[in-house]
C-alpha positions as CSV (number, residue, x, y, z in Angstrom):
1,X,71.4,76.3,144.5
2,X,71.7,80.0,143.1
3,X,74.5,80.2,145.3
4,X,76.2,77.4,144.3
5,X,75.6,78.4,140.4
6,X,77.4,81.5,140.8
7,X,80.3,79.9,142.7
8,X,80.3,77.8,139.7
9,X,80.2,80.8,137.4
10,X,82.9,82.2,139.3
11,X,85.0,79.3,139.5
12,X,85.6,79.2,135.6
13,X,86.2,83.1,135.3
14,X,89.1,82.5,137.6
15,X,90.2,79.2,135.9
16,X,89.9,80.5,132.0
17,X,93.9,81.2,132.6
18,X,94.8,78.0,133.1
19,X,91.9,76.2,131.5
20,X,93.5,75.5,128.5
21,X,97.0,74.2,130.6
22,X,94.3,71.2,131.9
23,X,93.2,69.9,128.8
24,X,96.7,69.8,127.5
25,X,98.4,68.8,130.8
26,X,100.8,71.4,131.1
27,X,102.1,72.9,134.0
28,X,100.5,72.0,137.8
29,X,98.1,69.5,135.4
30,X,101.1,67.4,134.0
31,X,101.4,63.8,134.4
32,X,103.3,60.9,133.5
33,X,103.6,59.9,130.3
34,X,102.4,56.9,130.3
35,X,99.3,58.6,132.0
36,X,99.2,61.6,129.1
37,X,99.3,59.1,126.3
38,X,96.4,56.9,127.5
39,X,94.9,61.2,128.2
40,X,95.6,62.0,124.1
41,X,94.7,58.5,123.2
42,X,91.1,59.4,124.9
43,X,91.0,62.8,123.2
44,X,91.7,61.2,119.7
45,X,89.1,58.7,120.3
46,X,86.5,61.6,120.7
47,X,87.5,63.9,117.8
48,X,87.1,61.0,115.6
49,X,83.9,59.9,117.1
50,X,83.2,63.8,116.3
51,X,84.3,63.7,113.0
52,X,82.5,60.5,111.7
53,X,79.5,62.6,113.5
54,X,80.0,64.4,110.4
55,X,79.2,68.1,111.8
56,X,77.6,70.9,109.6
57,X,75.3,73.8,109.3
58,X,74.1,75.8,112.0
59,X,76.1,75.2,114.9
60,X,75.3,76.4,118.5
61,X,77.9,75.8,121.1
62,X,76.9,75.9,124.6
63,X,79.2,77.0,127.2
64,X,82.4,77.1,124.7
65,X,85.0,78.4,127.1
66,X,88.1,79.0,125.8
67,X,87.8,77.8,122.3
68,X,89.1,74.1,122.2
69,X,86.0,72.7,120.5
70,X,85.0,76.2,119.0
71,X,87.9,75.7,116.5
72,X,87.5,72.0,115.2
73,X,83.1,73.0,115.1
74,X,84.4,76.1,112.7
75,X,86.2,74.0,110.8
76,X,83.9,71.6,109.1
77,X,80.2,73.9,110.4
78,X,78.8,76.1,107.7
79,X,78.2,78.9,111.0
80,X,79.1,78.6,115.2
81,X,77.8,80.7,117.5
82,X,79.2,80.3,121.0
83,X,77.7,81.0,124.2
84,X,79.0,80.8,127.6
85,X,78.2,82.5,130.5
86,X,81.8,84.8,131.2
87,X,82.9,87.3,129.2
88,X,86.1,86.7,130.8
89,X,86.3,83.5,128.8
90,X,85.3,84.1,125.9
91,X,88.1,86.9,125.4
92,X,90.4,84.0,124.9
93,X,88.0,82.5,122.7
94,X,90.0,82.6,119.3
95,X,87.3,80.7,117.3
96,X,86.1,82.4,113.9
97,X,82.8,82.3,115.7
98,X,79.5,84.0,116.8
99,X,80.0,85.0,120.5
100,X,77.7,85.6,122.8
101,X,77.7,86.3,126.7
102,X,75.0,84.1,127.9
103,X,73.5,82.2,131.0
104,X,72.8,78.9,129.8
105,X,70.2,78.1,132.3
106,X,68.3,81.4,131.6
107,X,69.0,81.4,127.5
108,X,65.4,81.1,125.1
109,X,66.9,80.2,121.6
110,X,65.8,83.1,118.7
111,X,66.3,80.4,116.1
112,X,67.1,77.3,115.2
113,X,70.2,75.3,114.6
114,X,71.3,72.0,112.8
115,X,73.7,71.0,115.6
116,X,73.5,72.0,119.7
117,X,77.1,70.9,120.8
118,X,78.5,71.0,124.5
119,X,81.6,69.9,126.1
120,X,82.1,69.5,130.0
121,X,79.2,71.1,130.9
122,X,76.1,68.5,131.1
123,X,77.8,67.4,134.9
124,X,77.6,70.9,135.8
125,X,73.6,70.7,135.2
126,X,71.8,70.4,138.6
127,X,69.2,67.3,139.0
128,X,66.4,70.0,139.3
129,X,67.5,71.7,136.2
130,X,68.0,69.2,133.8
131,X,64.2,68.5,132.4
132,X,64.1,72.3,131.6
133,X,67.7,72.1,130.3
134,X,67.3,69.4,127.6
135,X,63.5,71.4,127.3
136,X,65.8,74.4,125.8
137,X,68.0,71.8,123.9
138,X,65.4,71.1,122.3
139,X,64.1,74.6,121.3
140,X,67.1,75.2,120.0
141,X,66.9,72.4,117.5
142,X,66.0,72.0,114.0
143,X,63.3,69.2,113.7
144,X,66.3,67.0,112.3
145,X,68.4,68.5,114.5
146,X,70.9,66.5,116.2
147,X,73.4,66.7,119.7
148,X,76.4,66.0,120.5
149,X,78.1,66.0,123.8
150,X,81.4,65.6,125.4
151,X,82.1,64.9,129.3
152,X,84.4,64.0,132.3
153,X,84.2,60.0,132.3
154,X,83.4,58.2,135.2
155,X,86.3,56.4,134.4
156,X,88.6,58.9,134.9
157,X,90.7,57.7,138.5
158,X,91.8,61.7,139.3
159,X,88.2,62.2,140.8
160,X,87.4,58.1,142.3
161,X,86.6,59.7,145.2
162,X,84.3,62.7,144.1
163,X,82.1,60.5,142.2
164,X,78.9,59.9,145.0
165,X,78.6,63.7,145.3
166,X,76.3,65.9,143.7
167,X,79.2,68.6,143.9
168,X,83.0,69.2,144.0
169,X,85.3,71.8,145.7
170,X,87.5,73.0,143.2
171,X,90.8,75.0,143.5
172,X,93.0,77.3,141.1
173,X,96.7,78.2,141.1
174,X,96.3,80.9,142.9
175,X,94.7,79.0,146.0
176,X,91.4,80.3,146.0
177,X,88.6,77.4,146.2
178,X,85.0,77.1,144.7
179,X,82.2,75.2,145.3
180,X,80.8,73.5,142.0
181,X,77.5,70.6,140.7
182,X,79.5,67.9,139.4
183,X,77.1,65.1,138.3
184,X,78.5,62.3,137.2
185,X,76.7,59.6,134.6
186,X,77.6,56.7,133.3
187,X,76.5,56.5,129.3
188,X,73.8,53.9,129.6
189,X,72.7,55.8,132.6
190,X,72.2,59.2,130.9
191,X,71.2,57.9,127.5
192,X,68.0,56.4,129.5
193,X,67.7,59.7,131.8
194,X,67.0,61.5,128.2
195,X,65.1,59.6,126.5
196,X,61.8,60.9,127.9
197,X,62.6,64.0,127.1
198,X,62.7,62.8,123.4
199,X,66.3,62.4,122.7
200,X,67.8,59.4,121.0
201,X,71.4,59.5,122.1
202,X,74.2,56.9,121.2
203,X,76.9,57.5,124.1
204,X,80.0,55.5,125.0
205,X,82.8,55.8,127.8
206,X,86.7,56.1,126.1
207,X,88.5,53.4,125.9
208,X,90.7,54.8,129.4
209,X,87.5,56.1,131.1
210,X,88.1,60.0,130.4
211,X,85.6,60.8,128.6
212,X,82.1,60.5,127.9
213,X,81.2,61.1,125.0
214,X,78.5,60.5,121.8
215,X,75.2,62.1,119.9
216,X,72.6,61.6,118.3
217,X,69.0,63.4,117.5
């Protein structure tokens, strides 16, 4: 498993070039467009579900890549600090934010914050890990503090065949290949995985499967 971490680690160091072309479907991620629409449809669907979350105060992102959900949390947070584990990333991190270089799985929280916020990396938490994940979560939280979380949907037909694994080989442009956890949950399925742990999560799939998506305290 520490091997297939790193991999995973490595993976997005080498992707952060092109991360951003995926999310906006440019380049060797294009698609249709009647595919791309139903993609920004999806995406709309979650900023507003984000929005009505109505985000502010102390703000801790974990694993905030390249910045897409760093700049919509600074707009409306009273502070964000960002943590991912690549340095390499967060250079293209343009965010007016708090960056740190940090291993999620290894991180002990200092203090405490209103909001923990992640986005596509709860499927990249290993089974084994995921008590002592939500365990930090939770250290990291006010007492009224809330989460909110954004994911790959099950729904979503580019992976249909990926979806029985517990991990995924991925490849960038340049041809290189990594080994990655992928875990994929249905809402209903996670919400009920969590809720031992003492988390109280209202979660939905988007109306074209993308995304998972949904918070709560």
């Amino acid at each position: 498993m520490t091997d297939l971490i790193e991999s995973q680690k490595q993976y997005y160091v080498a992707r952060a070039p092109e991360y951003d072309d995926w999310w906006y479907r440019r380049g060797r991620y294009a698609v249709d467009p009647e595919t791309e629409r139903a993609w920004n449809d999806d995406i709309a669907e979650v900023e507003c579900a984000l929005d009505e979350f109505d985000v502010h105060g102390d703000v801790v992102e974990l694993a905030a890549g390249t910045g897409i959900w760093t700049r919509r949390l600074a707009q409306v947070a009273g502070r964000v600090v960002a943590l991912d584990a690549n340095a390499e990333v967060l250079a293209l991190n343009t965010a007016p934010a708090d960056k740190r270089v940090v291993d999620v799985f290894a991180w002990q929280p200092d203090e405490r914050y209103d909001l923990c916020f992640f986005s596509f990396w709860h499927s990249h938490v290993p089974d084994d890990r995921l008590d002592a994940f939500w365990r930090t979560v939770r250290a990291a939280l006010k007492p009224d503090g809330r989460v909110f979380l954004v994911d790959n949907g099950i729904g979503d037909a580019a992976h249909a065949s990926r979806k029985t694994s517990r991990t995924e080989t991925r490849s960038v442009a340049d041809g290189r290949e990594f080994e990655i956890v992928k875990r994929w949950w249905r809402p209903d399925e996670l919400q009920q995985r969590v809720a031992p742990l003492g988390f109280d999560l209202d979660l939905h799939a988007t109306a074209n499967g993308y995304f998972l998506y949904g918070g709560g305290r």
